[in-house]
C-alpha positions, 0 to 999 in steps of 0.5 A: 267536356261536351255534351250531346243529345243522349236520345241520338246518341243511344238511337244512334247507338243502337242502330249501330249494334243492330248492323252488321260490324264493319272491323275496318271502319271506325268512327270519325271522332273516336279515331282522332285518339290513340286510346279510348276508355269508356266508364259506365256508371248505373245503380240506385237512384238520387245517390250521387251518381251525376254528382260524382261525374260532375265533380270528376269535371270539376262541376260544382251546381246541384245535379239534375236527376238523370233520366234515360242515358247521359253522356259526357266525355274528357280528353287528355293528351300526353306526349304525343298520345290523346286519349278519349274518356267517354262516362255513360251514365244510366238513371232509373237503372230499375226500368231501363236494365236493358239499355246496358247494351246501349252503353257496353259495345263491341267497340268498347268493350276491351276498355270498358269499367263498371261503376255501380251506385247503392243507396244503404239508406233504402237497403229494401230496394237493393234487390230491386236494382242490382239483380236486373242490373248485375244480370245484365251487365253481366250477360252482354260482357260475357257476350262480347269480351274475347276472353274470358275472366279468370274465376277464383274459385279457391277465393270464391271471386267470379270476376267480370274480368273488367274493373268495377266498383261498388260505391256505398253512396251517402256515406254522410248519411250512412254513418250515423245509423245504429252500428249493428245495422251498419255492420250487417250493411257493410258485411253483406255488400263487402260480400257482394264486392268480393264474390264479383271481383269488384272494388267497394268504397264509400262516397259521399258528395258532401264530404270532401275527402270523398269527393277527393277519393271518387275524383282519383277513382274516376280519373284512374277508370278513365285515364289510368292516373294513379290511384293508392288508397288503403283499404279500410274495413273500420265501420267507424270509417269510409270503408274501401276494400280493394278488388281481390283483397278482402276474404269470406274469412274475414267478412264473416257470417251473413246469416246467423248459423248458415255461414258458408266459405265456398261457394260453386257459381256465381249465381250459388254467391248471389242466391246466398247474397240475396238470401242473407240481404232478405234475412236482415233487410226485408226486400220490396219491389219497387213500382214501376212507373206506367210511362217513362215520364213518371219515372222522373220526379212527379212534383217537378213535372208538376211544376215546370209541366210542358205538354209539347217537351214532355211528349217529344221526349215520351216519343223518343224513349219509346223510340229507343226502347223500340230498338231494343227490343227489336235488336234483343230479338235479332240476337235472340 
């Protein structure tokens, strides 16, 4: 486990996309290892996302919100074969979509998972967050993966064709709501889950047979250990539903007397995913903060205010978001 800089690392990053792909060259640490798997982890904010990466390295502290990009990464070796496991996370997913591109890259984009965190306990900024998020993730992997993912059109499951995972976070939270309002959650995010071709399970931090559960899930993204858990759609249980497994039969009507089995497209499943998300959970954008710095919590940067740090560190975001818009133009 190491940790870096992560506004040189996303600079760096970025600059390397920018430039012209040399297939020859590789970079010094990454070709050390016989295999490399990058796990790239985003979604709603303060709903364990740190958390669950720290206790996939057996770091128990309280977890910082994460602003901007964090990077961690885990070795393994086995026989004579060392393997690289990097964890990009992205905080603040609803302001900086865009630096997807920073975390899913040319050169890992053939091991590359996708761990998507929602926040049930605030489902009216769900929108807010997955459509930029899903959109992008989806547009730079359809950009850069050689082949393409197979579509079950029969099923209606439009993969990415990489594995990917939605996790119901706060669980110990989420189980004591009213149970319809449960049940009309779950039926809309196994909806979500299946249509995408993407894993759903429920975690929570505070509970140690999902922290079990998220410590297995983590370390089959990142190292291919086995990983056999059952799929369970009891509301009365943490539910998980593997990729593939679960049937539009079987979550039933999203919205009442507009029920539908098939669907054309990708975006005809998520108009109809967003429709019914609205139709039981009122959708609010969420406000954009005016600086990068007030993304982060005001009443901490109250507290602990440092002028010098916090311009440094406004300078490097604009920095990094810079070169993004300068490398978006140049593949524009």
């Amino acid at each position: 486990m190491a940790f870096v800089d992560i506004f040189d690392k996303g600079i760096e990053l970025l600059k390397q996309q920018k430039a012209e792909t040399n297939g020859n060259e590789k970079d010094r640490f990454t070709s050390e290892f016989n295999k490399t798997k990058t796990v790239f982890i985003c979604g709603m904010d303060k709903c364990g996302k740190t958390s669950f990466i720290n206790r996939f390295f057996d770091k128990n502290e309280n977890a910082e919100p994460t602003f901007g990009l964090a990077y961690k990464f885990a070795t393994k070796t086995r026989v004579n074969n060392k393997e690289l496991a990097e964890f990009w996370e992205l905080g603040n997913s609803s302001v900086l979509a865009s630096l997807t591109s920073v975390c899913i890259t040319t050169k890992n984009i053939d091991n590359l998972s996708v761990v998507i965190f929602i926040d049930p306990s605030n489902p009216q900024n769900i929108e807010a967050v997955i459509s930029p998020l899903l959109k992008r993730i989806r547009d730079q992997v359809t950009k850069l993966a050689a082949k393409k993912a197979d579509n079950d059109l029969g099923k209606s499951i439009f993969s990415l064709g990489k594995p990917w995972v939605f996790v119901v976070a706060k669980y110990d939270e989420f189980q004591n709501f009213d149970t319809e309002r449960k049940r009309t959650m779950l039926k809309i995010l196994r909806f979500l889950a299946h249509v995408n071709g993407a894993t759903l399970m429920s975690y929570s931090i505070y509970q140690e047979v999902l922290v079990g559960r998220g410590k297995g899930l983590a370390g089959n993204l990142a190292f291919d250990t086995s990983f056999n858990t059952p799929n369970y759609t009891d509301i009365l249980k943490p539910e998980f539903i593997d990729a593939g497994t679960d049937s539009i039969e079987d979550i039933g009507e999203l919205i009442h007397g507009r029920s539908r089995a098939t669907f054309d497209s990708i975006q005809d499943a998520m108009d109809y995913f967003f429709l019914a998300l609205n139709e039981n959970f009122k959708q609010q954008p969420i406000e954009q903060p005016t600086s990068a710095l007030e993304a982060n919590n005001e009443e901490e940067n109250k507290k602990f205010a440092e002028p010098l740090l916090d311009a440094a560190v406004e300078e490097r975001f604009r920095e990094m978001e810079f070169m993004d818009k300068d490398m978006s133009r140049g593949h524009a």
